[in-house]
C-alpha positions in Angstrom: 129.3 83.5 351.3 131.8 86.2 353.1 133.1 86.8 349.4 129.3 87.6 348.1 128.6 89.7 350.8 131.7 92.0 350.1 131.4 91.6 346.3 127.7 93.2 346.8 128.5 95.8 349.5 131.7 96.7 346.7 128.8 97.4 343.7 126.8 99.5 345.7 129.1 101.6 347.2 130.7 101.8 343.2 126.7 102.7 341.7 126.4 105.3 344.9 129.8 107.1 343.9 129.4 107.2 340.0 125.2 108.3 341.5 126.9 111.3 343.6 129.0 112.1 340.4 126.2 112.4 337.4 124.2 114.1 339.8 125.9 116.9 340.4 127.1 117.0 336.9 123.4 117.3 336.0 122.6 119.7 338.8 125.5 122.0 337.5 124.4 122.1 333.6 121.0 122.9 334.8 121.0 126.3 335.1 117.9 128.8 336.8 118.5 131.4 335.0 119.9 131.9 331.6 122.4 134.3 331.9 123.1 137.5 329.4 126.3 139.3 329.4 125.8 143.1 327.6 128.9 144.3 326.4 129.0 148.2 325.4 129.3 148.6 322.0 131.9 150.7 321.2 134.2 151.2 317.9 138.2 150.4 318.3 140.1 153.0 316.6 143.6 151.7 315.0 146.6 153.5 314.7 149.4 152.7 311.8 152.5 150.8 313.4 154.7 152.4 310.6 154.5 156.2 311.9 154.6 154.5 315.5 158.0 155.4 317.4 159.1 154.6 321.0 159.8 157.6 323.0 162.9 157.4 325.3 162.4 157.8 329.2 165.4 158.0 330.2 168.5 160.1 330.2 172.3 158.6 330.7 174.0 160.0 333.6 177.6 160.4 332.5 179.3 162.6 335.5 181.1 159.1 336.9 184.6 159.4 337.1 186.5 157.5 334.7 187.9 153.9 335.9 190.8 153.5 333.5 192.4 157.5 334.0 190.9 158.2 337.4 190.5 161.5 338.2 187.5 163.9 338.4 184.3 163.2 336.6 183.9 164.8 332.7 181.7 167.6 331.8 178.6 166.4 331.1 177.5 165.5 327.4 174.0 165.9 326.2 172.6 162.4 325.2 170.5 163.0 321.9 168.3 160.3 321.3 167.9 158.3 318.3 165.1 157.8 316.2 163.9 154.3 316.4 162.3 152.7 313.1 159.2 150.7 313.2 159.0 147.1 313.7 160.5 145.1 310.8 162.6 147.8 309.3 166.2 147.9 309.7 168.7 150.1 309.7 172.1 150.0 307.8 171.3 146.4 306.5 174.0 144.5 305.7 173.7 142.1 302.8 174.1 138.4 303.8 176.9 136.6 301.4 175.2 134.3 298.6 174.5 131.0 300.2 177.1 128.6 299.2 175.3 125.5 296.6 177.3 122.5 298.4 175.0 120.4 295.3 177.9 120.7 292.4 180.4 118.7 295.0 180.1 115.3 295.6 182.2 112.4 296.7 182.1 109.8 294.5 185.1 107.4 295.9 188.4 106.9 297.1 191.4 104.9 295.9 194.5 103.9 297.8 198.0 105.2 296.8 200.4 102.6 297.0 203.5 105.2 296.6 202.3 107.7 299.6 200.3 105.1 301.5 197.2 107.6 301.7 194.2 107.7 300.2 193.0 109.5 297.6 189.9 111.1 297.2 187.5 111.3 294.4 185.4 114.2 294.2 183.4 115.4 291.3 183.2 119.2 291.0 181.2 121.5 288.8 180.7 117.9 286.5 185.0 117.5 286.8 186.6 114.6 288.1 189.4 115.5 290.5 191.9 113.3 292.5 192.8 114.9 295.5 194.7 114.1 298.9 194.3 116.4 302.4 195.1 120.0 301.8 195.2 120.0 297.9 192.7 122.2 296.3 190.6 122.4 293.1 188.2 124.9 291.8 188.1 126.5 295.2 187.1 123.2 297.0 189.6 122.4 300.1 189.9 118.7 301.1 190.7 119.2 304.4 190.5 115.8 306.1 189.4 112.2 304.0 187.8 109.2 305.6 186.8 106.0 303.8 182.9 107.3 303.9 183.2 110.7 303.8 185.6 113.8 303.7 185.7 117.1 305.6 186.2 120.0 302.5 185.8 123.7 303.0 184.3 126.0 300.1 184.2 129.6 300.5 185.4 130.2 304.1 182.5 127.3 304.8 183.5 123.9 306.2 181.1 120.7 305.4 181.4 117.0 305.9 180.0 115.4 302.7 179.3 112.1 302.0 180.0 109.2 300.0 177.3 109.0 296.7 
């Protein structure tokens, strides 16, 4: 009976909470008054960003004394300021090197040298067959280091593990 009596007194308490909870969810989506919010109309005007350019606020103070010859401070030097360009533009581009096609080398194998003890690479380059050990080089591939499933080679200043195929 005590197990009945706290089983109901549990429920209601439960239906009284989740009560409390949709009520004042329904109370609060019930509004009086609908209510209007007038904006003034009024027309943006746009400016180009490409004739845009950052004006500079502030000037260098240069009349510091210098810390490597000591001695009295130098005469000042008028600071001219430097055109900036627009977002996205920029200036005295350098062109990036061609990107390096790592597809036309491949390592197809290796094979064990019985006079050296070492092992011998595989590689195929540019559709060639070469047999190479560390530090020998062919058509401008390095083998720098072998292992049995891949090797370390370096193409055009670039370094690259590659992988067995």
């Amino acid at each position: 009976m005590k197990n009945k009596r706290t089983t109901y007194i549990l429920i209601i308490s439960v239906v009284a909470v989740w009560g409390i909870i949709f009520y004042r969810i329904f109370t609060a989506t019930q509004a009086a008054e609908p209510v209007s919010f007038n904006l003034p109309a009024s027309k943006a005007s746009y400016e180009s960003l490409y004739d845009y350019q950052m004006k500079d606020t502030f000037t260098l103070a240069l009349n510091y004394r210098d810390p490597f010859l000591g001695g009295e401070p130098q005469s000042e030097v008028p600071v001219t300021s430097v055109p900036r360009e627009p977002a996205g533009f920029v200036m005295n581009a350098i062109a990036a090197p061609p990107p390096v096609n790592w597809e036309i080398i491949r390592y197809t194998g290796y094979i064990m040298n019985p006079n050296i003890k070492r092992a011998v690479a595989i590689m195929n380059i540019n559709g060639k067959e070469y047999m190479l050990s560390e530090g020998q080089k062919a058509d401008g591939v390095t083998l720098v280091k072998s292992y049995r499933d891949s090797v370390k080679i370096s193409y055009r200043s670039k370094t690259k593990f590659i992988r067995i195929q």
